[in-house]
N, C-alpha and C positions, 0 to 999 in steps of 0.2 A: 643739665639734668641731674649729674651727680650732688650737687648743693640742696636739689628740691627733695631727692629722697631721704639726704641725711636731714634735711632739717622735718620729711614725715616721720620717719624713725624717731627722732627726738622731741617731737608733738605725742605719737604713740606711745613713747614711755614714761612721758611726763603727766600725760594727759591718759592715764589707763583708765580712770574712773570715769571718765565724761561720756553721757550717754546712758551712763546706767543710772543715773538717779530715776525717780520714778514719777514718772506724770500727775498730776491730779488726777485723785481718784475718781473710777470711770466704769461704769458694768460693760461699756464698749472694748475697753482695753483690756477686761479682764478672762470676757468670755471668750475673746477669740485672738489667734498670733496673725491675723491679717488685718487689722485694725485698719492700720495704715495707708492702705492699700484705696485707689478709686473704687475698684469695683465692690469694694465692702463699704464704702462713701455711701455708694447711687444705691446699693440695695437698700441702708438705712432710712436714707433720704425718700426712696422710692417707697418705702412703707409708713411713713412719714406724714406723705402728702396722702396719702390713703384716708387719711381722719379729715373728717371736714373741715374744723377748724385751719389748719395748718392750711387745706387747700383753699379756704375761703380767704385767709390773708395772704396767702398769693396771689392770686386771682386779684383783690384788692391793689396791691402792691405793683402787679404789671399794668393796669390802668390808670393808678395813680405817672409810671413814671412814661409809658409811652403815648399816653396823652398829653405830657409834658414835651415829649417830641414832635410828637405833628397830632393830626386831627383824624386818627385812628375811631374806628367803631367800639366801643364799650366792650371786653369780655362780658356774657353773663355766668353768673358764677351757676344759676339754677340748670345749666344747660352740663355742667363738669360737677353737680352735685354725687353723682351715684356711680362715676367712673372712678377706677381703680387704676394707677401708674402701672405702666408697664415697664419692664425691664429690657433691656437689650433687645427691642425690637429693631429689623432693618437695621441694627448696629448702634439704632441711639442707646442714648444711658437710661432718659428716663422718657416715655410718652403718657400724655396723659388725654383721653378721645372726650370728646362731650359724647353724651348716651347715645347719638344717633350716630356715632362716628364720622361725622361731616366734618368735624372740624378736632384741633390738637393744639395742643402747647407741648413742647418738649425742652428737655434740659439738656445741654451738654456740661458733662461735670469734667472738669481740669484741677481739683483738687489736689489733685501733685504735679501740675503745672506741665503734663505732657502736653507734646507738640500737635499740633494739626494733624493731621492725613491730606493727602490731594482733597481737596475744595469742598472739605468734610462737612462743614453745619448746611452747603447750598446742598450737598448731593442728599442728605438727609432732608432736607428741605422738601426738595424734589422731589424724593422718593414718596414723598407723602402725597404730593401735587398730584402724581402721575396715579396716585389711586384715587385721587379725589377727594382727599380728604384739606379744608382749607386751615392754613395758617397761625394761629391767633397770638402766639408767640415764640420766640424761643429766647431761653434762660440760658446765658453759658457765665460757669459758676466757676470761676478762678479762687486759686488760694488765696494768696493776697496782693492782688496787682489787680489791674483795670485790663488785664491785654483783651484786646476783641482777638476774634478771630482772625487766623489768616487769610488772607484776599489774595494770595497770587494766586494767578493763571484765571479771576473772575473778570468778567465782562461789567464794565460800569453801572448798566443796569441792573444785575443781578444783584452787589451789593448795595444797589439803594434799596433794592428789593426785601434786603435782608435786616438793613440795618435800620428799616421801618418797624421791625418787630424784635428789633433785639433788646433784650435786659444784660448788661454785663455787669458782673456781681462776686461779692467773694464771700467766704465761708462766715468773716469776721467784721466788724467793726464799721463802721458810719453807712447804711443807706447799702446791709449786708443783707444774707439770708439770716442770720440770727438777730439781726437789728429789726427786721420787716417781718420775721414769720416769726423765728423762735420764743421772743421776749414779747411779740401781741399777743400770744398764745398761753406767756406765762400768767400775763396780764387778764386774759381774758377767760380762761378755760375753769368751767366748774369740775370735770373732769379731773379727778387726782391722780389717776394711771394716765393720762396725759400734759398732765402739768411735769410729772417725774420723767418721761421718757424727753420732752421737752428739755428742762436740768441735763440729762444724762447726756443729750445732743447738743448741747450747747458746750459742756464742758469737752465731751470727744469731738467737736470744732477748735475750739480754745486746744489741745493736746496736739492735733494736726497740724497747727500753726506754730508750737513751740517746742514740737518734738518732743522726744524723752532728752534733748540735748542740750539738759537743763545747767548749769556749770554751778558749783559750790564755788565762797567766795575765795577759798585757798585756791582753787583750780583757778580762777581768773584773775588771781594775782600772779600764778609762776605763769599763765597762757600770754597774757600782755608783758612781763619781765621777757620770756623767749622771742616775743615780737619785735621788742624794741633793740632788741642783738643783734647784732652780724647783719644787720639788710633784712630781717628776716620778715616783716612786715612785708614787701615788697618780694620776695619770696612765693609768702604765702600767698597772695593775690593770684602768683604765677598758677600755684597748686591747681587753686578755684578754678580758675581761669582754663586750664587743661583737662580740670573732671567736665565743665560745663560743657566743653567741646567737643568732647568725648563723643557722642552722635554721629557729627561729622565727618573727625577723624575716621568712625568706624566705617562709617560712606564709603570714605577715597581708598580705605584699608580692603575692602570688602569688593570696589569695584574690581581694584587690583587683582584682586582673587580669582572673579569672575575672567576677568579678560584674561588670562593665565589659562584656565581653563577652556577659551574659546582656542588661543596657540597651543594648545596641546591636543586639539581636536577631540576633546571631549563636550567641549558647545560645538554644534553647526555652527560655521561661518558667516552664514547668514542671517543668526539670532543677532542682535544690537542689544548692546549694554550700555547701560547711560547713567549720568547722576540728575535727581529731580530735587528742588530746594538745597536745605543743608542737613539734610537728616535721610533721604531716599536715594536707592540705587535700584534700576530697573532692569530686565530682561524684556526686551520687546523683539516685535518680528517673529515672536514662534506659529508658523503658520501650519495650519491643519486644514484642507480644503480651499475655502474661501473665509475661515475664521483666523483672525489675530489675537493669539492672547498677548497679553502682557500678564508679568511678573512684579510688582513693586516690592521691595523690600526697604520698611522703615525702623530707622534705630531712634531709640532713646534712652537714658542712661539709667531704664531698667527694665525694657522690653526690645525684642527683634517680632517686627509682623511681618508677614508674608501677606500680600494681599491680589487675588487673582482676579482680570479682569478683561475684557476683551476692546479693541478700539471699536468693531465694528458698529454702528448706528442702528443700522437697521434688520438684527439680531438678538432674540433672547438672550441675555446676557445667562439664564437659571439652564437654559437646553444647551449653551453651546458649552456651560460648564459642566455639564450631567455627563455631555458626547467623552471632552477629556476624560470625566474621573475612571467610566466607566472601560474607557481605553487601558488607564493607567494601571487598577485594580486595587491589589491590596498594599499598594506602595501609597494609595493616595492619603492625604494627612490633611488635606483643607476641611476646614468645616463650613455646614454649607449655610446659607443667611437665614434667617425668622424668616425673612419677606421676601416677595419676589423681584428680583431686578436687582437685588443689593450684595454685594460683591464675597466673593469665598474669601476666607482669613485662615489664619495660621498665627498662634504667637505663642512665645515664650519669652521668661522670665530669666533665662540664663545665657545674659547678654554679657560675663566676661570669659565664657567657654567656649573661645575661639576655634581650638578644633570641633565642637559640637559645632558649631555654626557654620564654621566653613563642609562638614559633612553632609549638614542640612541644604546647603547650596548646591553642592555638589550632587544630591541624590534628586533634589529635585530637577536641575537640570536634564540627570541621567532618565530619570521616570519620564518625562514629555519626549524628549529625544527619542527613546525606546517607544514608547506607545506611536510616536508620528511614526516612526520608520516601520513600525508593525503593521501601521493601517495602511501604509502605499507595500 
């Protein structure tokens, strides 16, 4: 460990300029310090497809490719003429209703390449199912990789279910969103406040892929001279290799924490702590009545979510979470879903404030502990 921090320390002072050079200029990067950021992605994108164009060569573009898959029924595009994307409904990024709300296409954006949730594109799926509203596809938009979605803990059929209607797609480059919508659009738009917001989107796509961590050629002559030093090549892998992990790490670090807290009899005994994939630790078994909550808690290596949820089947998942907040009072911090049936969340951005974190664990443990033992 000591070899990896001298040789960061000696990265950071060779290397103080890298990072700051400045993107290709962008009215996305200028007018705001969350550029960067998904949820500043999906709002852009989500006002985006708002213009017809843009939504017409989508529309285009998903029956071009999932009729290339199987023998799917045609989008029509006249029936998604006069609907508006929504935003973080039920937790998606982006839905988008045909005018009679019968049917939906939605997006999920990964543009900074965050992880899954528990069985996140079916339970959106679903969530849709279970109002009635049908199918027609769903778009999950990666930065630059092909990853589908995650499939653990799915049932065979559910992902053939899904993966009849899936687009997997990335922000850049061959049979991309800027290959199929952005560049048809430039192509084709009489529109000049659309052909420019088009530019502007394509280049803050292009920015998001190559960062500000642009390298001058001096800087990448002394970055590769430090590499080929000392092992340092082999080294540096190590770095990567440990920030990528870092999720994980914070898992088992976190569980630890947790179960610390059950021996010290500030959890019930009876609560269950557990780890789910490589990025989730859970609190289950907190019983109130005849309702189960669980607690999920997922890291990634630049958000902590808290995400609240109940096993029970056949229970309002919105009333049995209403009965907790209302128990818990002014300690409670989940926010509650768009939609109904779709799960309370909690997140923050300040995933290396260990004591914050481990605070926030602890209070939430203390707040349900305290409301169960208030109501017996």
């Amino acid at each position: 460990m000591k070899d990896l921090i001298n040789l960061f320390n000696c990265l950071s002072n060779k290397l103080i300029s890298y990072g700051k050079n400045k993107p290709e200029k962008c009215i996305f990067n200028s007018i705001s310090d969350l550029y960067y950021r998904e949820n500043f992605h999906s709002d852009v994108i989500a006002y985006y497809l708002s213009y017809d164009l843009p939504k017409k060569c989508l529309i285009s573009w998903l029956n071009e490719q999932l009729k290339a898959k199987n023998e799917t029924e045609e989008i029509v595009y006249s029936e998604y003429e006069y609907s508006t994307p929504i935003r973080e409904e039920g937790r998606r990024d982006i839905t988008i209703y045909s005018q009679d709300h019968k049917r939906a296409i939605f997006i999920e954006n990964k543009s900074n390449d965050a992880e899954d949730m528990d069985q996140q594109v079916y339970r959106y799926y679903m969530d849709l199912i279970k109002n009635n509203v049908s199918v027609d596809a769903v778009v999950y938009l990666n930065k630059k990789t092909l990853k589908e979605p995650s499939y653990t803990g799915w049932k065979n059929e559910d992902i053939d279910e899904i993966k009849a209607l899936l687009l997997v797609t990335t922000l850049t480059g061959p049979n991309s969103f800027t290959d199929k919508i952005i560049n048809e659009v430039i192509k084709e738009s009489n529109d000049i406040r659309l052909t420019a917001f088009s530019m502007e989107l394509k280049t803050l796509f292009k920015n998001i892929i190559n960062g500000e961590n642009i390298m001058s050629n001096s800087d990448f002559e002394e970055y590769m001279t430090l590499l080929n030093q000392d092992n340092n090549s082999d080294k540096m892998k190590r770095l990567v290799q440990l920030f990528n992990d870092l999720p994980n790490t914070m898992r088992d670090y976190y569980y630890e924490y947790l179960q610390g807290l059950r021996s010290d009899g500030i959890m019930p005994k009876t609560w269950k702590v557990g780890r789910y994939t490589r990025t989730c630790v859970f609190i289950d078994s907190i019983i109130l009545g005849d309702i189960n909550y669980v607690v999920d808690i997922w890291f990634s290596s630049d958000s902590i979510e808290l995400v609240l949820h109940i096993r029970n089947t056949d229970v309002n998942v919105n009333e049995a979470c209403d009965h907790i907040r209302q128990l818990i009072g002014n300690k409670w911090f989940f926010q509650k879903p768009a939609q109904e049936g779709s799960f309370y969340t909690f997140s923050s951005d300040k995933i290396f404030d260990q004591d914050g974190i481990k605070q926030l664990l602890r209070e939430t443990v203390i707040s349900f502990k305290d409301a169960i033992e208030a109501k017996h």
